[in-house]
C-alpha positions as a printed NumPy array, in Angstrom:
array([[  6.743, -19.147,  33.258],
       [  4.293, -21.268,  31.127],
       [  2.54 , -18.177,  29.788],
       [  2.816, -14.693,  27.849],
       [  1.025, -12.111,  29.231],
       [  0.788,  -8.913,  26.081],
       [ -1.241,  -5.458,  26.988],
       [ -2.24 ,  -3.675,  23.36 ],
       [ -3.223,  -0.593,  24.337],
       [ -6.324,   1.104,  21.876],
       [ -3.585,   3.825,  20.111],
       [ -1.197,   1.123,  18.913],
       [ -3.838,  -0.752,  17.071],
       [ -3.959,  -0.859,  13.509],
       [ -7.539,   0.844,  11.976],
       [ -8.576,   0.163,   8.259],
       [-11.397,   1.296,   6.115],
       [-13.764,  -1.609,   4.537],
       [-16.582,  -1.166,   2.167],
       [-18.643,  -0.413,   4.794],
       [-17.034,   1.576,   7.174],
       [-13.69 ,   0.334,   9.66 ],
       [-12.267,  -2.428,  11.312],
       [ -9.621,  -2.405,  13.79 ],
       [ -7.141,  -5.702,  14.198],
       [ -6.993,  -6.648,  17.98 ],
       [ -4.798, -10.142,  17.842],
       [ -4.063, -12.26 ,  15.833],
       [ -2.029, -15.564,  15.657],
       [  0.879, -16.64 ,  14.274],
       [  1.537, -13.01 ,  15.192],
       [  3.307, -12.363,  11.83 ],
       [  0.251, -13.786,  10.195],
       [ -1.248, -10.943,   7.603],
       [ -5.243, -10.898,   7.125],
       [ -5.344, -10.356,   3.718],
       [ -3.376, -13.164,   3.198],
       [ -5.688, -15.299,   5.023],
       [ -2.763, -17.182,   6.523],
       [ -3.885, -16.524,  10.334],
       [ -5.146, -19.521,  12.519],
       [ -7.345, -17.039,  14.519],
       [ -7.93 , -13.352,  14.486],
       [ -9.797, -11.011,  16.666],
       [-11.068,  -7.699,  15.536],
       [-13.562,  -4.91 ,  16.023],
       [-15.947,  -3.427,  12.893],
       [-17.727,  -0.457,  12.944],
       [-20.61 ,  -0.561,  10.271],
       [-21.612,   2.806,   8.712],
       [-24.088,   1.362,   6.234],
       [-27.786,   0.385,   6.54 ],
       [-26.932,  -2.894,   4.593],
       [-23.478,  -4.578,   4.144],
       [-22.4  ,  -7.922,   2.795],
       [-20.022, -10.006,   4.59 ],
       [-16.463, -10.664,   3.412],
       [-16.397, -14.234,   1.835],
       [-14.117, -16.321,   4.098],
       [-14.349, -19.705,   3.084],
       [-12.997, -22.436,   5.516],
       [-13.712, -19.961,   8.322],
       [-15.627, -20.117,  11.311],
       [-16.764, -16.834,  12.763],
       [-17.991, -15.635,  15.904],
       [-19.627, -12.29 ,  16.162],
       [-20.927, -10.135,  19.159],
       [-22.091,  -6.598,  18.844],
       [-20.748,  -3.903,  21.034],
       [-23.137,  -1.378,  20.071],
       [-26.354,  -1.108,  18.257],
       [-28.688,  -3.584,  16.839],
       [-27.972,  -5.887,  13.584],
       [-30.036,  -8.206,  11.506],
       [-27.752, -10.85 ,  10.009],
       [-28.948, -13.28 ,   7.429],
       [-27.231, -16.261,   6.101],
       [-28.865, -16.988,   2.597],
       [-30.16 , -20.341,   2.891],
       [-28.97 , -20.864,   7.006],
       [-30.565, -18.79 ,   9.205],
       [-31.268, -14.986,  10.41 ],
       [-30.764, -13.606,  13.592],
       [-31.11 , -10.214,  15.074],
       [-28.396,  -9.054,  17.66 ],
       [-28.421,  -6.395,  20.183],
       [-25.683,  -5.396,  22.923],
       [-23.334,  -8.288,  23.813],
       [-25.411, -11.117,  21.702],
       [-23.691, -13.423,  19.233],
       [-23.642, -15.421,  16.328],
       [-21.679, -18.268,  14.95 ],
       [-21.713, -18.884,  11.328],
       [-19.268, -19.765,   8.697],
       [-17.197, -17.329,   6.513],
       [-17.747, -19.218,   3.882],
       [-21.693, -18.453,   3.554],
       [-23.414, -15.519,   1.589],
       [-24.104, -13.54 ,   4.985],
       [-25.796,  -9.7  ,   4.695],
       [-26.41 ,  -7.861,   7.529],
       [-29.108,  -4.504,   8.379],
       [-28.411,  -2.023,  10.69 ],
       [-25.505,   0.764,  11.743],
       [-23.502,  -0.923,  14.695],
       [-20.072,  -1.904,  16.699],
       [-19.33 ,  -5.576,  16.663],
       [-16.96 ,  -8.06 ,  17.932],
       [-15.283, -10.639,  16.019],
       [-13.409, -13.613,  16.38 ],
       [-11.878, -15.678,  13.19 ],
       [-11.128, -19.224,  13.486],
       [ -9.361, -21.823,  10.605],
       [ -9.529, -24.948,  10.672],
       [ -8.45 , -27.178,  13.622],
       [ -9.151, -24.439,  16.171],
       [-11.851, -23.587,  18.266],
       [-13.133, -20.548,  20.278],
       [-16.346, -19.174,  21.723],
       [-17.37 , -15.279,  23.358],
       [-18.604, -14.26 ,  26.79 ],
       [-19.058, -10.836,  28.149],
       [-17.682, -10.19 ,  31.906],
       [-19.309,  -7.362,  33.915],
       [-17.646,  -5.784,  36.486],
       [-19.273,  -3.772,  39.27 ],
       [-17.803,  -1.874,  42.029],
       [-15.729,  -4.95 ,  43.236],
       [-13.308,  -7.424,  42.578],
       [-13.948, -10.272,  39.985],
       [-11.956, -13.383,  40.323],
       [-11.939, -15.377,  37.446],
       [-10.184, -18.744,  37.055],
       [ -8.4  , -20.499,  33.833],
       [ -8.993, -23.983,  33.593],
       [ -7.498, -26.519,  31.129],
       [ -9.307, -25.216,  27.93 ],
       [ -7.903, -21.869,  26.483],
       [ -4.876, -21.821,  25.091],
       [ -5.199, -18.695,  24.054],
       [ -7.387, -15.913,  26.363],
       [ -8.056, -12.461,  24.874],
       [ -9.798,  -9.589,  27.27 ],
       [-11.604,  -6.631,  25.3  ],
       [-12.435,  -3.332,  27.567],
       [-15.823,  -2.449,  25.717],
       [-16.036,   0.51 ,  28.736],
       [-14.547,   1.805,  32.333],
       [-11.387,   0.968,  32.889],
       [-10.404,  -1.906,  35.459],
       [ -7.223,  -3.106,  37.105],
       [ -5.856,  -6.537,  36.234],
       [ -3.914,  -8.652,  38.468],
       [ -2.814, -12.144,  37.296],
       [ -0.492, -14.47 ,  39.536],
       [  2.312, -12.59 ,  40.879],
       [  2.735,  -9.849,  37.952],
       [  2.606,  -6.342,  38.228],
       [ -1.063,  -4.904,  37.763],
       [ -2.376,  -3.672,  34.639],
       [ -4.254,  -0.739,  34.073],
       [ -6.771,  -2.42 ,  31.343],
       [ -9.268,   0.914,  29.725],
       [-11.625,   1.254,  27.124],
       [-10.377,   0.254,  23.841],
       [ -7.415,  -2.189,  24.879],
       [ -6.479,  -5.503,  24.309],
       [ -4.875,  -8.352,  26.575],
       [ -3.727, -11.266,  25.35 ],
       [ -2.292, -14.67 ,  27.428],
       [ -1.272, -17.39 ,  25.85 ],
       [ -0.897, -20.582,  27.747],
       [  1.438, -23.163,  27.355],
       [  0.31 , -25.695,  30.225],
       [ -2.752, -26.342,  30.383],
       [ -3.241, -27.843,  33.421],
       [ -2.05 , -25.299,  35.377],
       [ -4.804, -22.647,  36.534],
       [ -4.346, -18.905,  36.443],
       [ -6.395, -16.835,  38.13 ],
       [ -7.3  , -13.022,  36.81 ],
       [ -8.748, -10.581,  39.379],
       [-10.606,  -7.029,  37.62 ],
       [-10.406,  -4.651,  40.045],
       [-12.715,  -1.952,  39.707],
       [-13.047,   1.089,  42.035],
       [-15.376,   3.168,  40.474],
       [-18.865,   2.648,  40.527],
       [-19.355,   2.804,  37.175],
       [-19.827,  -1.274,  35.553],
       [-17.242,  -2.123,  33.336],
       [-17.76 ,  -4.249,  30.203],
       [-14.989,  -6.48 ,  29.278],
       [-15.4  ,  -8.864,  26.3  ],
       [-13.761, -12.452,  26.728],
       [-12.663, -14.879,  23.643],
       [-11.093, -18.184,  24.891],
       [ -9.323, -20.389,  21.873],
       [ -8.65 , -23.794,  21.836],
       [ -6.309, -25.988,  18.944]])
């Protein structure tokens, strides 16, 4: 098998408080890699902010990727650029900037070093199934359940039961073989899923 296939379900993640309110870790790679150490080469996490105004964590020599889950944020970048965000909009910036942000909300976050790559797209799945195809590019695909609950299928492997809150994580080691992922979901309910695909 040229892949790992890892299901973190929402209790076994690890929560911390921040300055301005919690963040939960969702992956991160090597996986013995520690955050505060900054010795990751990419991390994925979830923030809730519970302040009007917050200032960004200074992360220099890291690009980030933020998408918000929930609520509406202003994010300015002294001297860059502002942006306001709503529901399943993003922003790439580097760690390393002075970066505020307005507003109470859920985000997304993906944490890249140097020499890797990544990028965020949100997957909705109606009352259907979604068949969605790996190609050569992510070596590493990680699946967020923003809402519903869905069932996962990939290759010949049991099913997953994928629900709000949990984590999957593949890692590929040949690229040029495709996978193919189908979310199954039989309610009628649409189901948000969150998508981060890494590159090296």
């Amino acid at each position: 098998m040229t892949y790992s296939i890892k299901l973190v379900k929402k209790n076994e993640q690890a929560t911390n408080l921040w300055s301005s309110g919690k963040t939960t870790q969702l992956a991160i790679y090597p996986e013995d890699a520690d955050y505060s150490k900054r010795n990751f080469q990419w991390r994925i996490s979830t923030a809730d902010v519970e302040v009007e105004e917050s200032l960004f964590t200074h992360l220099p020599g890291i690009q980030r990727v933020i998408m918000i889950i929930d609520g509406e944020m202003y994010l300015e970048h002294e001297g860059k650029h502002s942006v306001v965000l709503k529901p399943f909009e993003q922003d790439r910036f580097d760690g390393g900037w002075t970066t505020r942000s307005k507003g109470i909300v859920k985000d997304f976050n993906l944490m890249l070093s140097e020499g890797w790559d990544g990028g965020l797209t949100c997957i909705q799945v109606n009352k259907d199934i979604q068949d969605l195809i790996l190609d050569s590019t992510g070596k590493a695909e990680v699946f967020y359940c923003v809402e519903g609950m869905v069932r996962v299928e990939i290759g010949e492997e049991e099913p997953l039961f994928f629900e709000k809150g949990d984590t999957l994580i593949i890692m590929r080691e040949n690229l040029s073989e495709e996978m193919s992922i189908k979310f199954c979901n039989k309610i009628k309910k649409e189901v948000s899923i969150i998508r981060a695909s890494i590159v090296d």
